[in-house]
Every structure is written in structure tokens, then in C-alpha cells.
VOGU-3710 file (C-alpha; in Angstrom, 3 decimals, decimal comma):
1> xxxxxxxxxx> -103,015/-29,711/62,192  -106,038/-29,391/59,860  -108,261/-29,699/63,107  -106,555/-26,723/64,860  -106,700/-24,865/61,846  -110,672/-25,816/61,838  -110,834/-23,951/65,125  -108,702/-21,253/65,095  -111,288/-20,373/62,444  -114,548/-20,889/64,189
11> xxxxxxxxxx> -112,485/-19,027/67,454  -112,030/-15,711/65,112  -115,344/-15,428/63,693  -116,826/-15,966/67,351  -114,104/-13,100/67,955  -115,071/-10,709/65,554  -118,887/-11,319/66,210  -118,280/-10,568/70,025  -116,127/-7,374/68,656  -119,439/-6,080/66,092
21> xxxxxxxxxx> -121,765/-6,138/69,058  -120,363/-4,561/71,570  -118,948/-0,792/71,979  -117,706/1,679/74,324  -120,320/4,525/74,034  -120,001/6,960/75,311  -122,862/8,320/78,866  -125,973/10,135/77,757  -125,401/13,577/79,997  -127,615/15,702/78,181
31> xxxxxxxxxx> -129,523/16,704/74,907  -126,118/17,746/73,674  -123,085/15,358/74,389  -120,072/17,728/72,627  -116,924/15,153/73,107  -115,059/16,414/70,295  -115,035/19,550/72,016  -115,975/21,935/68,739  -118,777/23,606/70,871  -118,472/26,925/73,041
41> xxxxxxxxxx> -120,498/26,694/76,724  -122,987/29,245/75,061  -123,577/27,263/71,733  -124,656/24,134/74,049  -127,041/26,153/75,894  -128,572/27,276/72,691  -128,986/23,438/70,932  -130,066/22,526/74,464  -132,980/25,155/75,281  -134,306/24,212/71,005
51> xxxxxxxxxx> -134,257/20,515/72,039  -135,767/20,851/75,295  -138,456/22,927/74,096  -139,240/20,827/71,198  -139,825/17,617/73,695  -141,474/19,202/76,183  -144,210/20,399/73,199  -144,143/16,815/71,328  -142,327/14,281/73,791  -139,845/13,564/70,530
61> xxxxxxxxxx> -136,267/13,548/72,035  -133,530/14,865/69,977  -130,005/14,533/70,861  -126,571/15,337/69,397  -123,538/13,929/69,874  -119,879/14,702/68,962  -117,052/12,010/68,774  -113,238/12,442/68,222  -113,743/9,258/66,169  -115,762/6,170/65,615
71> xxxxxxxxxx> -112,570/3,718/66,997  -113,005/2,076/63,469  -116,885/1,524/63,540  -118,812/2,327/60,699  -121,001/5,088/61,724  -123,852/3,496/60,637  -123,556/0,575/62,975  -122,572/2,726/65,445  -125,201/5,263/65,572  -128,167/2,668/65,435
81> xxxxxxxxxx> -126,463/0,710/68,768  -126,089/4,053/70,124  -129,324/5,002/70,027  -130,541/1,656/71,451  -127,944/1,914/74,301  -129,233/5,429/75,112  -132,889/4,425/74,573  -134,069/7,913/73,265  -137,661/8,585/72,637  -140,638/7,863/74,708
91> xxxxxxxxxx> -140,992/3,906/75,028  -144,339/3,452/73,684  -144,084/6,007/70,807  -140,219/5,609/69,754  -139,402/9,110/68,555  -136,218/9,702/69,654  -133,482/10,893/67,133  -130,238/10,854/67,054  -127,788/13,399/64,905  -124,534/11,909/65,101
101> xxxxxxxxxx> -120,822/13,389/64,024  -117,460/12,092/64,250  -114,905/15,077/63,807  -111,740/12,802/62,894  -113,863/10,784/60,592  -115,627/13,291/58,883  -118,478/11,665/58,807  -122,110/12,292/60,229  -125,168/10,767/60,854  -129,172/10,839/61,819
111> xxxxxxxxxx> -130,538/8,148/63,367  -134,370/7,969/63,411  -136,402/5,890/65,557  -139,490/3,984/64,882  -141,972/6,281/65,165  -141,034/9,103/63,518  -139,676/6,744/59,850  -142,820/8,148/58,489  -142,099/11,734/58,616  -138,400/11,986/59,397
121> xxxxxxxxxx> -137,771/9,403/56,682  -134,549/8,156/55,334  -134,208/10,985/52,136  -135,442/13,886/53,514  -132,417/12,572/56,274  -130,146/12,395/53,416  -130,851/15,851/52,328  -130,543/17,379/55,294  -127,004/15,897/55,872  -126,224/16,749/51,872
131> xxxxxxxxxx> -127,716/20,049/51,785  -128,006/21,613/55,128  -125,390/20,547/57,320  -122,370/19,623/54,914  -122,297/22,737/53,223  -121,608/24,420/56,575  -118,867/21,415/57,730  -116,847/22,137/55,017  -116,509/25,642/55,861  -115,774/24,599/59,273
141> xxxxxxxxxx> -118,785/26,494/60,876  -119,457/23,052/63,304  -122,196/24,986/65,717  -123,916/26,551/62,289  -124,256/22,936/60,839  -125,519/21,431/63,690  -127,814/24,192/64,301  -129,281/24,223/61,124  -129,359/20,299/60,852  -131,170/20,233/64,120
151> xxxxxxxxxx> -133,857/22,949/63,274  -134,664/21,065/59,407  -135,134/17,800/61,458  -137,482/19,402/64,000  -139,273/21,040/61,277  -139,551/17,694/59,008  -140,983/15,970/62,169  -143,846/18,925/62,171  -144,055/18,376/58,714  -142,875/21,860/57,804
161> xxxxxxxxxx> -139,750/20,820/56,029  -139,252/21,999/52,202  -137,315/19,656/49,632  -133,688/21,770/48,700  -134,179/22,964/45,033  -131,433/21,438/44,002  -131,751/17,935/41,936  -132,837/15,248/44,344  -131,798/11,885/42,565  -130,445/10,049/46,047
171> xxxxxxxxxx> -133,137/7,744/46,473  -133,161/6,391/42,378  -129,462/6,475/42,080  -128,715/4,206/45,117  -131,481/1,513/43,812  -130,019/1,311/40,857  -126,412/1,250/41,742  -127,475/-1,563/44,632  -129,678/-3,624/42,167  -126,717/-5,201/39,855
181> xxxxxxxxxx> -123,385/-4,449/41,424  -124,482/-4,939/45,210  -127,505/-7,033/45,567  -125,986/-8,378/48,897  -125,669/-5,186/50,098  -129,773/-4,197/48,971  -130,304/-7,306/50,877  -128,870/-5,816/53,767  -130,519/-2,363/53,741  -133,897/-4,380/53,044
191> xxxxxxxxxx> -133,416/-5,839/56,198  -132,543/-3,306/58,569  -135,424/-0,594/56,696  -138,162/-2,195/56,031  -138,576/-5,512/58,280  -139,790/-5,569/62,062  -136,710/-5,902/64,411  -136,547/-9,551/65,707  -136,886/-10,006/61,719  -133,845/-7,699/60,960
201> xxxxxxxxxx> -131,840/-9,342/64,132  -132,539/-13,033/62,829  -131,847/-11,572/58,396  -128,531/-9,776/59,741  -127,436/-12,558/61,627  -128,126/-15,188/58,768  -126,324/-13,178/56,400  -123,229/-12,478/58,354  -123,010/-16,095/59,063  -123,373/-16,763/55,529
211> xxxxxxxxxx> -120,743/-14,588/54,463  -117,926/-15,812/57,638  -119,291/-19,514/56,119  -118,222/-18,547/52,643  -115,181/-16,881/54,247  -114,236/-20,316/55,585  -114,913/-22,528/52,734  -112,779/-20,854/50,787  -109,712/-21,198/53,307  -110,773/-25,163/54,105
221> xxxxxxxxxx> -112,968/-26,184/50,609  -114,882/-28,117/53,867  -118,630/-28,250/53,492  -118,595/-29,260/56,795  -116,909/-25,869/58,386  -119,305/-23,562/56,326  -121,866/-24,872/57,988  -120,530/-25,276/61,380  -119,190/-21,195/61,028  -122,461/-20,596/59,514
231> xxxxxxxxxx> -124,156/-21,345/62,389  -122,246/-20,401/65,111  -122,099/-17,448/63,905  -125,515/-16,765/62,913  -126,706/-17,991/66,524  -123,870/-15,954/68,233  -124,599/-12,669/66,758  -128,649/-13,367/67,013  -128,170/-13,968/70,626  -125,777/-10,643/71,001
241> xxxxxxxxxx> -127,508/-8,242/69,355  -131,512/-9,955/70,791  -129,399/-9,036/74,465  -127,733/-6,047/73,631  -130,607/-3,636/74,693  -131,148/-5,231/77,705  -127,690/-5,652/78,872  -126,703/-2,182/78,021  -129,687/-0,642/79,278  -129,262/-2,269/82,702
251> xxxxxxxxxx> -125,870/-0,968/82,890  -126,818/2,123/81,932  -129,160/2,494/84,317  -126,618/1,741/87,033  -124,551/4,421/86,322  -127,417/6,844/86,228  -129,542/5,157/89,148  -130,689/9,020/90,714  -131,889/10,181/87,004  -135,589/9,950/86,329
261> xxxxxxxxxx> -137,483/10,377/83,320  -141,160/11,765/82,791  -143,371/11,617/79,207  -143,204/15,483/79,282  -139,602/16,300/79,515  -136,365/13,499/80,498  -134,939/16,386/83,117  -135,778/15,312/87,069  -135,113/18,192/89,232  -131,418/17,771/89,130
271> xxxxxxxxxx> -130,637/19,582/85,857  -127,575/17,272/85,508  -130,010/14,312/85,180  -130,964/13,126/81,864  -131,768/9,723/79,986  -133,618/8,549/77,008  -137,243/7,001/77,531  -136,789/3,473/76,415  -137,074/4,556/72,889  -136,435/1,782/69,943
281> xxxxxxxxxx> -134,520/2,134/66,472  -134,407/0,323/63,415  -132,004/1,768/61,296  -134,024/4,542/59,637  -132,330/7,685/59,325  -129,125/8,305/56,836  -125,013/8,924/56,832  -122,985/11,002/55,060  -119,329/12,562/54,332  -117,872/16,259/54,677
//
């Protein structure tokens, strides 16, 4: 009995480690992907004609998507697999960008890729959720938030972006709050902001397999099953998420095998065709409430 019990446990954290790296997202069919359906024909055209003309100037690729929900994802997690699924930005510059909302959830997102951290960083993110799109969300002006989200990220990546004049205490307040009450959780954000990828995939994977390990020695008191769930779980999720961009992207790239993609501008001559550019992402960006 105490045997099956042993595995039943290793099965569900193999389970739940198969469930936290894989997703159904949604297909990349333009700069603006509205599947929550709180856009009019004309108000995609618009966001569509400011994001094509931005990459066509600077090769950055900007795209916004609208969900219904996040199917109980944390948009955080979801929005940086997204963006690696979709592969936006130029391959060998990674400056793709991702703006993110989930209507039922009421919660929103930008997701920044590599190589645009430095000027797109993760508060002047947060501010632009807090202080340029919220304040329209709550009104319920969707197109006027979005709009004005998208134009403050454009202009932060040309370095023409001016701080709100309201108090700006995001970056302070969440050190401190992380620092004493969280440190697992600063641990985690360490990982994912400030460490090269194969280093955030192996840190991420170490600590979840730490935590399912602690998980199971409190259930069995076994020193023997932490470290067994420790390190199938650790090597499970290393292996899934090291995979995940290549797996996804080949699928991808089934779907869509006519599209094409050139530095200046992802449209081929079919003006239904549209994919990232192999763009990578490590995290950067910020997430926020209405």
C-alpha cells in the first residue's frame, strides 16, 4: 500500500509538470489577434497599420492579443510561452513584444523580449499597464486602452516615453515586500529576470522540484521520495520547457507552411500571412489587474 501510495505521488507531479508546460494557444493571424471579440473591424485596422508601420521602420514586432480567459494559467506563465510559441521579433535581435489581455480575467500583460529589456524594461512596463491602459479598462473603453498602451510602448522603445507624474514606488515596494515575506518567490523572479535562459530553465526547474519534493515529504516523512520527486521533476520540467520552443515552433510552422517572413516586415504577399521571426523571451515585461 505504502508503495502505491509512493507512486501515485511521483505519477501526479509528472502530471502536473506535463500540465505547466504545455498550452493551447491560440494561431498567430496577425499583429492584432482580437479573440475576445471587444474590437470593431475598423479599430483592428487602426492597431494594425501603427504596428506595421512601426516594424517596417525598426524590425521590432508588436502584437496584441485578446483572450476570453487564461483556462486557469497565470498570465504571467502564459504570456512568456506565448511569446516563445509565436516567436515574435527578428531572430537575431529578439525585439518582439507582446501586450497581452484576458477579458474574463481581468488581467493584462506585456511581454518583452530580449532585446528590447533595456529600453522597454520591466517598470516603465508596469506603468504603462498602471497608468495608461488600466485607467481606460475600468471605464470599459477596451480599443482606447489598447491604443494608448500600444503607442507608450512604441514610444518607450524610441526612447521617447515620459515617467506618469504620479508617485512611482513599484519597483522599491515589491523588493521590499519580496525580501522577508517571499524570498522564494524573489528567488523566482531572480531567475526568470536577470539570468541567461538555459540558466532560468535549469533555476525554475530545480526549484519546482524542490518545492513538489517538500510537497511529498510532508505526505510520506520519506527522505527517500523527496529526492526521487525532486528529481524527476526537476529533469521532467528541464527537459519540457529546453523542447518547448522547438516542438511548438515546428508545429507551428505546419499549420502556417505558405507564410513567409522577411527582416523588413513579417507580411508575404498574401496579406493573410503572418508569423513572428524566431524572436526569444525571458520573462521581462510586467502584469497587472483592472
Amino acid at each position: 500500500m505504502k508503495n502505491f501510495i509512493y507512486c501515485f505521488i511521483l505519477a501526479f507531479f509528472i502530471f502536473t509538470s506535463n500540465l505547466l508546460a504545455q498550452a493551447n494557444f491560440p494561431s498567430l493571424t496577425g499583429r492584432v489577434v482580437d479573440n475576445a471579440k471587444i474590437l470593431t473591424t475598423s479599430q483592428i485596422k487602426n492597431l494594425t497599420t501603427i504596428l506595421k508601420k512601426h516594424e517596417e521602420q525598426t524590425s521590432n514586432q508588436i502584437v496584441i492579443l485578446t483572450l476570453k480567459n487564461l483556462d486557469g494559467y497565470e498570465i504571467a506563465d502564459y504570456g512568456y510561452q506565448l511569446a516563445r510559441y509565436w516567436e515574435l521579433g527578428q531572430k537575431d535581435k529578439n525585439n518582439g513584444v507582446l501586450l497581452l489581455v484576458s477579458l474574463d480575467d481581468r488581467k493584462l500583460r506585456i511581454e518583452v523580449g530580449y532585446g528590447l529589456e533595456g529600453v522597454l524594461t520591466d517598470k516603465i512596463s508596469h506603468e504603462i499597464i498602471e497608468y495608461t491602459i488600466k485607467p481606460e479598462f475600468k471605464k470599459g473603453e477596451y480599443y482606447q486602452g489598447i491604443s494608448k498602451g500600444a503607442t507608450a510602448i512604441i514610444k518607450s522603445i524610441k526612447g521617447e516615453y515620459k515617467k506618469n507624474s504620479l508617485p512611482q514606488t513599484y519597483k522599491d515596494e515589491s523588493f521590499i515586500s519580496l525580501m522577508p515575506f517571499e524570498f522564494l518567490g524573489f528567488i523566482t523572479l531572480f531567475i526568470f529576470v536577470f539570468l541567461p535562459r538555459i540558466i532560468r530553465l535549469i533555476g525554475f526547474s530545480l526549484l519546482f522540484g524542490f518545492l513538489s519534493g517538500i510537497f511529498a515529504l510532508l505526505i510520506t516523512s520519506s527522505g527517500i521520495v523527496f529526492f526521487i520527486v525532486f528529481l524527476i521533476v526537476s529533469i521532467t520540467l528541464f527537459i519540457k520547457f529546453k523542447n518547448a520552443s522547438f516542438s511548438n515552433s515546428s508545429s507551428y510552422s505546419s499549420f502556417n507552411s505558405g507564410s513567409s517572413f522577411s527582416s523588413s516586415s513579417s507580411f508575404s504577399s498574401s496579406s493573410s500571412s503572418f508569423s513572428g521571426g524566431g524572436g526569444s523571451f525571458g520573462g521581462g515585461g510586467a502584469s497587472g489587474s483592472w
